[in-house]
GUMARZA-277709 format. One record per residue (C-alpha): x, y, z. Coordinates in steps of 0.05 Angstrom, whole numbers, plus 5000, padded with zeros to 4 digits. Layout:
+------+------+------+
|   c1 |   c2 |   c3 |
+------+------+------+
|    X |    Y |    Z |
...
+------+------+------+
This chain:
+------+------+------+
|   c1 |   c2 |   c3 |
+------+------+------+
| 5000 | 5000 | 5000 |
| 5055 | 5047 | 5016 |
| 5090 | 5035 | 4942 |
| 5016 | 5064 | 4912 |
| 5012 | 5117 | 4964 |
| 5081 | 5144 | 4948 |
| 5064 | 5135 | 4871 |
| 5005 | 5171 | 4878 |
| 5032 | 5228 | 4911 |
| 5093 | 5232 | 4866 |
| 5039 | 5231 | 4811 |
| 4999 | 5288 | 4842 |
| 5071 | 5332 | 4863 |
| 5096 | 5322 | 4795 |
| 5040 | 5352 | 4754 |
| 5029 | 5411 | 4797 |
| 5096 | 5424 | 4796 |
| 5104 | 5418 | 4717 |
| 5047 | 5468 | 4716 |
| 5067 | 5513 | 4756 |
| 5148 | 5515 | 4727 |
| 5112 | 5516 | 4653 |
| 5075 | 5578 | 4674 |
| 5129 | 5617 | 4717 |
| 5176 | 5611 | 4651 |
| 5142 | 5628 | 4604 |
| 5120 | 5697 | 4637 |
| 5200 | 5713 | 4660 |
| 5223 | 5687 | 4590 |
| 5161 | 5739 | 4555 |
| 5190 | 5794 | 4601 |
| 5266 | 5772 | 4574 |
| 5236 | 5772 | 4506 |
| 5203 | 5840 | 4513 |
| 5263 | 5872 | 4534 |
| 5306 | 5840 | 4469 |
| 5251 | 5863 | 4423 |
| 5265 | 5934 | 4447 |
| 5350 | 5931 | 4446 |
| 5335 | 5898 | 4373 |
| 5288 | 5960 | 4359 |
| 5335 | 6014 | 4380 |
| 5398 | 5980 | 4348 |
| 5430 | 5960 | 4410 |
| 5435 | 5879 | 4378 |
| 5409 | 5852 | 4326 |
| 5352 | 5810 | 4306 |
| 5380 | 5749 | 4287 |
| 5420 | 5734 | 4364 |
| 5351 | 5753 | 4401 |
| 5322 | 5671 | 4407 |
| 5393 | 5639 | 4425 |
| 5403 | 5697 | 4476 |
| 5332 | 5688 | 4496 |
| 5348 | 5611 | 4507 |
| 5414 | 5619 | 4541 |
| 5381 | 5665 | 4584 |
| 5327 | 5610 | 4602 |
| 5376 | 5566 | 4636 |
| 5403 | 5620 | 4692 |
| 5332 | 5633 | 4706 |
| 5316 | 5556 | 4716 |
| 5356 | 5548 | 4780 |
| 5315 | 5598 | 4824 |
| 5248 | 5576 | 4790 |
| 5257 | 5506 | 4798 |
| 5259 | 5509 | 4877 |
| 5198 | 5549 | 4871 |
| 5158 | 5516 | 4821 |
| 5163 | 5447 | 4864 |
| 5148 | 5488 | 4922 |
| 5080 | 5515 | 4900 |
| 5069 | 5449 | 4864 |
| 5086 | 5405 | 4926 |
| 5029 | 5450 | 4959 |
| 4977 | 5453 | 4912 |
| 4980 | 5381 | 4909 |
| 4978 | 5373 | 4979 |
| 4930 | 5426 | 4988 |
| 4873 | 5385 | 4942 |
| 4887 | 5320 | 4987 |
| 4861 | 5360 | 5052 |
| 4806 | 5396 | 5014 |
| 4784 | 5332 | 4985 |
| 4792 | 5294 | 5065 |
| 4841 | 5244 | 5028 |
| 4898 | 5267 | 5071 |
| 4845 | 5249 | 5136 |
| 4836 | 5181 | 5104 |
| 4908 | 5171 | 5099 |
| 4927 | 5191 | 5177 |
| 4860 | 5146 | 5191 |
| 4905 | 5091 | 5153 |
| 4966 | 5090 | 5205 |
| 4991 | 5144 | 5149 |
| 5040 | 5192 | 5180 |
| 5097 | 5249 | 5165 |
| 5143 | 5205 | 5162 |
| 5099 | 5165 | 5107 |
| 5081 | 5226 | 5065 |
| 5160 | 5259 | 5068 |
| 5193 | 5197 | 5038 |
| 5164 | 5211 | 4975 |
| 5167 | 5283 | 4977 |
| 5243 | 5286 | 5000 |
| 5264 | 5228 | 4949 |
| 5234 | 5279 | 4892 |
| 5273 | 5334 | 4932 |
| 5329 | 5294 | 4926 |
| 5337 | 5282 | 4857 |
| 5315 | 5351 | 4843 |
| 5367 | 5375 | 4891 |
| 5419 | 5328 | 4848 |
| 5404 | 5351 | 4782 |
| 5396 | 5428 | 4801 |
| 5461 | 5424 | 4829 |
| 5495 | 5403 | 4765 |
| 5460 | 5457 | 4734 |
| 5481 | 5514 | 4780 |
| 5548 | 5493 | 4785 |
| 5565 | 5478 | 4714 |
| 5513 | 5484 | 4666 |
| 5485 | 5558 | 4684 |
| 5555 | 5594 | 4692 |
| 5570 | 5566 | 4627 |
| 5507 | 5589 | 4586 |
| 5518 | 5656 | 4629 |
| 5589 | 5661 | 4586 |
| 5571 | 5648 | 4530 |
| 5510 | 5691 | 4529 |
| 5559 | 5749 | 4540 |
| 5607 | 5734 | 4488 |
| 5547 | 5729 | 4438 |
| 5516 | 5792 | 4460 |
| 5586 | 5825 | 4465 |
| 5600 | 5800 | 4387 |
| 5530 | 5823 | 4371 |
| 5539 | 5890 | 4400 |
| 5607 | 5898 | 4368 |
| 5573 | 5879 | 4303 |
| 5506 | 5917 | 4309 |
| 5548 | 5982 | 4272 |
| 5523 | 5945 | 4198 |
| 5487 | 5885 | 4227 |
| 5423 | 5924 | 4258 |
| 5418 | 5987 | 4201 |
| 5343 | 5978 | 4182 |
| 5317 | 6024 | 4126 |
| 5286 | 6090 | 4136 |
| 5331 | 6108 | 4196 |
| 5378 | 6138 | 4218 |
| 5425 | 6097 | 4270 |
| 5489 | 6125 | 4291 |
| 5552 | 6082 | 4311 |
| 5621 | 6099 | 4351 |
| 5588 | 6135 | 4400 |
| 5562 | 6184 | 4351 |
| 5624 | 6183 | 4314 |
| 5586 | 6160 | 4254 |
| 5514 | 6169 | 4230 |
| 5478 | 6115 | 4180 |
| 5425 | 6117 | 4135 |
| 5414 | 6069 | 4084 |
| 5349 | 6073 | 4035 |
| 5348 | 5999 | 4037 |
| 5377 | 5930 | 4049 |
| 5381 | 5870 | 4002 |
| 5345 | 5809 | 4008 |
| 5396 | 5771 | 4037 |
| 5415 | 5817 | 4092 |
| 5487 | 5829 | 4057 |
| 5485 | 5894 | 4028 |
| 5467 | 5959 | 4049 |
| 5432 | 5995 | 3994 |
| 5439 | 6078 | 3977 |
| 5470 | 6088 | 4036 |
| 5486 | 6147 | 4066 |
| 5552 | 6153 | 4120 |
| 5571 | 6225 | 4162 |
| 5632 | 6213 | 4193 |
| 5652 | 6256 | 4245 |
| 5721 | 6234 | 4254 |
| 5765 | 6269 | 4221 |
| 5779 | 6346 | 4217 |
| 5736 | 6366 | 4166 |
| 5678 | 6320 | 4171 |
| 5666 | 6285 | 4121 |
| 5594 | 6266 | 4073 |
| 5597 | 6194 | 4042 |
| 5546 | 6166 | 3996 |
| 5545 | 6101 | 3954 |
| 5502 | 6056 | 3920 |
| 5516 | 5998 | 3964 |
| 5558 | 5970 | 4016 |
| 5578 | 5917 | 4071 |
| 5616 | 5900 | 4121 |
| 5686 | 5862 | 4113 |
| 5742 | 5839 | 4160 |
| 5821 | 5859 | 4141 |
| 5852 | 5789 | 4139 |
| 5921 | 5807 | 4159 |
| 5896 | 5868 | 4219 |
| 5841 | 5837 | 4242 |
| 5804 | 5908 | 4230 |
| 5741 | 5913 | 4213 |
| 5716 | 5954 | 4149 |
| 5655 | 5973 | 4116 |
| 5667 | 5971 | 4051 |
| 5621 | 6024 | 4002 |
| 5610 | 6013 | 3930 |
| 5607 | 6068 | 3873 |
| 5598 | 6123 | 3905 |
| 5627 | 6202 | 3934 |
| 5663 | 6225 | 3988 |
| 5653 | 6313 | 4010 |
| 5709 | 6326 | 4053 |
| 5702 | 6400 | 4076 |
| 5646 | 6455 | 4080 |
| 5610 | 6480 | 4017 |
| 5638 | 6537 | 3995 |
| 5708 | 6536 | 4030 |
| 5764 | 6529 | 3976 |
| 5783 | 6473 | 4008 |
| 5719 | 6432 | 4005 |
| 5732 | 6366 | 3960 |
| 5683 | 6320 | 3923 |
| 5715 | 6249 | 3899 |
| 5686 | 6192 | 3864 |
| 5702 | 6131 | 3887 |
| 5688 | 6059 | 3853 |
| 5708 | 6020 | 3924 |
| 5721 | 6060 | 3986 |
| 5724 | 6036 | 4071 |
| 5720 | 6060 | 4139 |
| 5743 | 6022 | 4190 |
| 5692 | 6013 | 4243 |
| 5725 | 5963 | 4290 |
| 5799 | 5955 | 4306 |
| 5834 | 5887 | 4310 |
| 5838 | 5891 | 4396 |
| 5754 | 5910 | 4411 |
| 5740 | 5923 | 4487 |
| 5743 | 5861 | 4527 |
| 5674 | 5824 | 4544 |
| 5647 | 5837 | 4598 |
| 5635 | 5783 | 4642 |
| 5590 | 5787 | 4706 |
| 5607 | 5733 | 4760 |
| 5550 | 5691 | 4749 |
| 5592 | 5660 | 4690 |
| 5659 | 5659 | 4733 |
| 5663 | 5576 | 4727 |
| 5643 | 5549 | 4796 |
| 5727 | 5509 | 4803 |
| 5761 | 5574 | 4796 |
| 5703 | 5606 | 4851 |
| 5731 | 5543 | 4903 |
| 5794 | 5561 | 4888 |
| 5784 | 5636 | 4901 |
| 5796 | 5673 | 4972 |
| 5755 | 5738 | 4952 |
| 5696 | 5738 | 4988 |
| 5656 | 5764 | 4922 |
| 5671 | 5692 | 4901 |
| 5656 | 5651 | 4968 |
| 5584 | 5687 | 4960 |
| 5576 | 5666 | 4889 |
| 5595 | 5598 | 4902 |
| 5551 | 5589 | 4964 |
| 5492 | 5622 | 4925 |
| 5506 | 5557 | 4872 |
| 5505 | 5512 | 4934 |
| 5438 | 5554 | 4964 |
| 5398 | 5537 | 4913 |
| 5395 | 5455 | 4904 |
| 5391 | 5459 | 4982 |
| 5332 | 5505 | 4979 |
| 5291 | 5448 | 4948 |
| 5301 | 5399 | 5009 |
| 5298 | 5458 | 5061 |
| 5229 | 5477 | 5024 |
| 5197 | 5412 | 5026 |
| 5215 | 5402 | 5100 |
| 5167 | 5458 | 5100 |
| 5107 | 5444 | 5052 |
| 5076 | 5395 | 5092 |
| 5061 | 5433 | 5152 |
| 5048 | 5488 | 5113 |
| 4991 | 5454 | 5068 |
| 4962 | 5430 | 5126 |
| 4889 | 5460 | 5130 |
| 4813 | 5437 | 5132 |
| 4764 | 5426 | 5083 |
| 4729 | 5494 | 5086 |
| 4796 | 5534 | 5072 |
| 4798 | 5508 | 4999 |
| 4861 | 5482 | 4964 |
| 4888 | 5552 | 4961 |
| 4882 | 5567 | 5038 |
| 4956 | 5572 | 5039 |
| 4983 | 5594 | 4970 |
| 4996 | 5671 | 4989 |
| 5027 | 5648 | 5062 |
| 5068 | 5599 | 5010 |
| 5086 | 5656 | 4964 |
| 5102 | 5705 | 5027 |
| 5147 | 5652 | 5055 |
| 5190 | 5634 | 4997 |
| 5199 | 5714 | 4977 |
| 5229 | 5723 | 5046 |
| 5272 | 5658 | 5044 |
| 5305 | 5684 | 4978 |
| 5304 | 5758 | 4989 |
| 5345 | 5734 | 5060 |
| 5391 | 5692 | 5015 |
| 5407 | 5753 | 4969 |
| 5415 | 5796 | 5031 |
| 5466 | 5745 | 5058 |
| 5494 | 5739 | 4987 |
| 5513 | 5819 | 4986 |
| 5533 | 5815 | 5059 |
| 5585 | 5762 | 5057 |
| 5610 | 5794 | 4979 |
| 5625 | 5867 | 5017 |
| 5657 | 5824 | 5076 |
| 5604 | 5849 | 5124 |
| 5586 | 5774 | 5146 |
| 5638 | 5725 | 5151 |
| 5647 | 5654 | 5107 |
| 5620 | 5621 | 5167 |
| 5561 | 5625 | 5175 |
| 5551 | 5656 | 5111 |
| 5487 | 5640 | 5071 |
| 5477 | 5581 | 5108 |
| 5435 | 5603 | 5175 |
| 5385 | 5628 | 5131 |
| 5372 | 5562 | 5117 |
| 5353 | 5540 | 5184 |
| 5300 | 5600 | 5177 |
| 5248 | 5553 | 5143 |
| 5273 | 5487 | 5181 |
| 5250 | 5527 | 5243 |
| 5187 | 5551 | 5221 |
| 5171 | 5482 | 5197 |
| 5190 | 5453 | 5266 |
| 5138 | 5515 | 5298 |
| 5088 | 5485 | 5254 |
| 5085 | 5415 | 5269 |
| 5089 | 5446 | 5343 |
| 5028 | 5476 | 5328 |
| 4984 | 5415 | 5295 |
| 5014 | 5370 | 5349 |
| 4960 | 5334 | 5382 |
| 4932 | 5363 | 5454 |
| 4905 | 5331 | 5516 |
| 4828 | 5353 | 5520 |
| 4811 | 5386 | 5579 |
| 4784 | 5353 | 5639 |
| 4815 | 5286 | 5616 |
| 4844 | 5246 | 5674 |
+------+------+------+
């Protein structure tokens, strides 16, 4: 009986918790998408890198939504059993805590296992190369994001764009228009077409315009030139661009064990935080489902919600504190932990059975 009890609840855990993950993804990945849309629209990055940053982005956001998702899932399910008196024909079965955790910490478990592997390892390394790609897309968006109609400028304002058109194939920029405030006089560019080409000996990079004119000067000085050119380039990027910019999320989690700075002993506990979070939460969700029939299956949600925003804002909190050395390594992140284990403990204080007055 025990095996179809613990497959039943695993059954019940599991599909909330699908549900729930499915949902709270799919509105922070929307957000993440919004936010590309508009760097694509003001010519920040381009168009073609928003989905494969949008789906490296999805794995950093998996580790704190995973905890949460089985969490609110765990409790949902839970939170049916009691509204539906199933969980008081299970304790009028002999059924206990300890009966209903096995199943809920051997899910924690695994969890735990696998989110671990994916804070430590998988996440930092998604995190890197999400910032090379947006780096090389940001270093390219001079010629890559020109749309027509618009005027985009480049080098800090260094140079202005315009281009009438682009081909079909994305390769050339068509009647294109180029100020370039550079050089002393500035100088008027206009050609027919053009795109963008890497030196192979420099490394620079070069966008190359096709039959076209270059005004160098003010109208009307004696100096002011006008020259047709057949082929003519500007360099846009040099062969040494700025370094990539690399946040410590992406800092691979050997180097942060190796590491004495306390910015790194906070990251790597934060990695280490996070599978634990999903055994210290479902220590909790069983007290915290408990309820009675007339509170409904959602008695508990927003004390659920409440609960788990503390627990992680706490984490953060710790995380900052032990980074700026105001908290040592010891105890670090780890007493918040106990937080939860405590209230859970308060809880089944709480639901503990009581003498009846008057007894003998």
């Amino acid at each position: 009986m025990l095996r179809i009890l613990d497959r039943y609840l695993l059954r019940e855990v599991m599909k909330n918790w699908l549900a729930v993950l499915l949902v709270l993804w799919a509105i922070v990945l929307a957000n993440r998408f919004a936010r590309y849309l508009g760097e694509a629209a003001s010519g920040d990055i381009p168009a073609a890198v928003i989905f494969t940053l949008l789906g490296l982005k999805s794995v950093s956001y998996l580790t704190p939504l995973l905890p949460l998702a089985l969490f609110l899932g765990a409790l949902l399910a839970l939170g049916r059993l009691y509204r539906d008196s199933e969980m008081v024909a299970m304790h009028a079965c002999g059924v206990g805590p300890r009966e209903l955790y096995r199943p809920l910490l051997g899910l924690a478990a695994v969890l735990a296992v696998a989110l671990l592997g994916l804070s430590l390892f998988v996440a930092p390394r998604t995190a890197e190369l999400g910032y090379q790609l947006r780096a090389e897309a940001e270093r390219g968006s001079d010629i890559g994001t020109v749309s027509a109609g618009r005027f985009q400028e480049a080098q800090e304002g260094r140079l202005i764009f315009y281009a009438e058109g682009v081909s079909r194939d994305r390769r050339f920029l068509e009647r294109l228009f180029v100020r370039d405030l550079k050089g002393v006089p500035p100088t008027l560019l206009t050609a027919r077409r053009a795109y963008p080409q890497r030196e192979q000996d420099s490394g620079d990079r070069f966008l190359v315009m096709e039959d076209g004119f270059r005004y160098q000067g003010m109208p009307g000085d004696p100096r002011f030139r006008v020259i047709r050119f057949q082929r003519h380039g500007i360099r846009i990027e040099t062969a040494a661009p700025a370094p990539v910019i690399t946040k410590r999320d992406a800092i691979p989690s050997r180097r942060l064990l190796a590491s004495a700075d306390t910015e790194d002993i906070a990251e790597l506990q934060w990695r280490l935080s996070l599978p634990l979070a999903v055994l210290v939460l479902m220590v909790l969700v069983l007290p915290l489902s408990h309820s009675t029939p007339r509170q409904g299956r959602y008695g508990r949600l927003f004390l659920a919600i409440l609960v788990f925003i503390i627990y992680y804002n706490l984490l953060s909190t710790a995380r900052v504190w032990v980074g700026r050395g105001l908290l040592p390594p010891l105890p670090g992140l780890w007493w918040v932990h106990l937080l939860p284990l405590l209230l859970a403990g308060f809880l089944w204080w709480r639901l503990r059975p009581r003498p009846r007055r008057g007894a003998a």
